[in-house]
C-alpha positions in Angstrom: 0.0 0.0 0.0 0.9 3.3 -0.8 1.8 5.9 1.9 0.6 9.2 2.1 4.1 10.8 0.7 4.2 8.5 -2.1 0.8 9.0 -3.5 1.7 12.5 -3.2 5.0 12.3 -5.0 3.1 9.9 -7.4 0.3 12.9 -8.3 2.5 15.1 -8.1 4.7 13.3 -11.2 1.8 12.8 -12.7 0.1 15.9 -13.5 4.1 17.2 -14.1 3.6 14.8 -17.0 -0.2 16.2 -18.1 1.6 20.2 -17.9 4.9 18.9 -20.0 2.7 17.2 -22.8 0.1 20.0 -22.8 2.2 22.3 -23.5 2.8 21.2 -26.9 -0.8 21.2 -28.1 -0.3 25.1 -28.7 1.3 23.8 -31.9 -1.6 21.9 -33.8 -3.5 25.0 -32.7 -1.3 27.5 -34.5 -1.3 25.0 -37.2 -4.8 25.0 -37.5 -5.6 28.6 -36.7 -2.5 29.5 -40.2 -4.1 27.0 -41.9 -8.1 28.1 -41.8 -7.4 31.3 -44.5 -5.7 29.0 -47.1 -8.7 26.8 -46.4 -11.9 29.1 -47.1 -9.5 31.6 -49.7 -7.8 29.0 -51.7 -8.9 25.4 -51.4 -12.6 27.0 -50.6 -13.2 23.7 -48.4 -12.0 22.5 -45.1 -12.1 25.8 -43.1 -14.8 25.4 -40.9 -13.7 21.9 -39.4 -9.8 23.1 -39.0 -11.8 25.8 -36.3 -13.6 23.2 -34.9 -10.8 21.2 -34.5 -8.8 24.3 -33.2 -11.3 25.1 -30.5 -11.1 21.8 -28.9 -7.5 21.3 -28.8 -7.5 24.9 -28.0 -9.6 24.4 -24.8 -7.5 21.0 -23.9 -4.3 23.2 -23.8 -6.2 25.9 -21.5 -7.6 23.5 -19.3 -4.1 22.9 -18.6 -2.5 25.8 -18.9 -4.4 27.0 -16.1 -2.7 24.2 -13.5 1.1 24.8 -15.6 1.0 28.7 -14.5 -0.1 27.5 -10.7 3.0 25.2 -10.8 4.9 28.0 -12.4 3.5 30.0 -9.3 3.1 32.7 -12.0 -0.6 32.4 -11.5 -3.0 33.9 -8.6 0.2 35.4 -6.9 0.8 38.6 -5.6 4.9 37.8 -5.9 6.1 41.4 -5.9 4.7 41.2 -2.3 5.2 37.8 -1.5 9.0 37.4 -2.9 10.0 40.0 0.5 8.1 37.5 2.8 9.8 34.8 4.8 9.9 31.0 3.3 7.4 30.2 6.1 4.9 32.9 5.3 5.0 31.6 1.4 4.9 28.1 1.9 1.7 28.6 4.7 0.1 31.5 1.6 0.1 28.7 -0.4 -1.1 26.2 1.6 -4.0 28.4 2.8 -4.5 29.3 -1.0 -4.8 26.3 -2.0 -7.4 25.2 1.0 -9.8 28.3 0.4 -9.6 29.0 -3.0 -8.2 25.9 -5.5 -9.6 23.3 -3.7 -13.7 24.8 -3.2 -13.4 26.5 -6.7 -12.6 23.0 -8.6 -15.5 20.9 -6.6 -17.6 23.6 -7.5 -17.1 23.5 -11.1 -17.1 20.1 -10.8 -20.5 19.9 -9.1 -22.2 22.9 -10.7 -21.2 21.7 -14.4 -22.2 17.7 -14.2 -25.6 18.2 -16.0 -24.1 20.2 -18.8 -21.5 18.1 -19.7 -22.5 14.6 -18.9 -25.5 15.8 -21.1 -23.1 16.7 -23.5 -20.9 13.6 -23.3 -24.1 11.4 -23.4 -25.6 13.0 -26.7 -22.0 13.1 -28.2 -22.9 17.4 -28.5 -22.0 18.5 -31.8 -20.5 21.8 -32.5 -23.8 24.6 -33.1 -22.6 26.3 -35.9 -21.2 23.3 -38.5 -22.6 20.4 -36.5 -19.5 18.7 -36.6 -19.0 16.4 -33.5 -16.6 16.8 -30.8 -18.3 20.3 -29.2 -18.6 17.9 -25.9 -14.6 18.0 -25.8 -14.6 21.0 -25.2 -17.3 20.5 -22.1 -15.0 17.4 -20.7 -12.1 20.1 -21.6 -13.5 21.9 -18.3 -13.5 19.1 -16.2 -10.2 18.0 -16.7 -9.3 21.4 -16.1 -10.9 21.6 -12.6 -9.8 18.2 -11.8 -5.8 19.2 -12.6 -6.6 22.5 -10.4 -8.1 19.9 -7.9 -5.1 17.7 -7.2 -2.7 20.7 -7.8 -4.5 22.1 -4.6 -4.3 18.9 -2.8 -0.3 18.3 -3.4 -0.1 22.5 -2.4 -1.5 21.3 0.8 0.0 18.2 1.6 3.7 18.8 0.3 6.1 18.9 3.2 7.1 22.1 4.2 10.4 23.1 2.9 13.7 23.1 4.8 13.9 26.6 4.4 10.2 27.6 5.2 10.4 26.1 9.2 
């Protein structure tokens, strides 16, 4: 069985993993967004599902974008104030961050969302405007989002204190 620290260690790997390979879907997305004008101007064909495509991707990489700039600790910070404050006074900022603000934020989009999307999911939602399929991605998009901001704010809590921060 597992102990605490190393499920901790083990999430906290983990959704490290998620940030480093979400990073790259910025690059289909720039792909697709150069590629839509040559689409609809040239080809005249193709244009409306490269957006459709983009949007989704699009909303994957934001979903975790939002939990890479919390890890970056270039999100939600007031660092020109916080850089002067002792270790201790960061690491318990953080911690008390994470309990008041990540943590109830995510279970409330996590709660407050579940009709939409599992609706969505279950009807396999199709994008309004060209009815292509896949506009439910962009619904479970948001719930992996909130579920990355979840455990981010659950490893913020539990992580041991730093040397440094005593």
């Amino acid at each position: 069985m597992l102990s605490a620290m190393s499920t901790i260690r083990f999430l906290d790997r983990a959704v490290g993993q998620i940030v480093f390979l979400g990073q790259w879907l910025i690059f289909p997305v720039v792909i697709l967004l150069f590629l839509q004008w040559p689409l609809r101007e040239v080809f005249r064909t193709w244009s409306r599902e490269a957006n459709d495509l983009g949007q989704w991707i699009f909303a994957f990489y934001v979903a975790v974008s939002v939990t890479a700039a919390t890890r970056a600790k270039s999100h939600l910070t007031a660092d020109t104030l916080a850089r002067h404050y002792p270790p201790h006074w960061r690491d318990r900022l953080t911690r008390l961050g994470a309990a008041i603000g990540l943590v109830p934020w995510s279970l409330f989009v996590l709660f407050s969302s579940r009709n939409i999307v599992w609706s969505s999911i279950m009807i396999g939602e199709s994008f309004p405007d060209t009815f292509n399929p896949g506009y439910f991605l962009i619904k479970i998009a948001l719930w992996i989002m909130a579920l990355l901001v979840l455990i981010e704010g659950l490893i913020d809590i539990a992580r041991p204190t730093r040397p440094d921060a005593q």
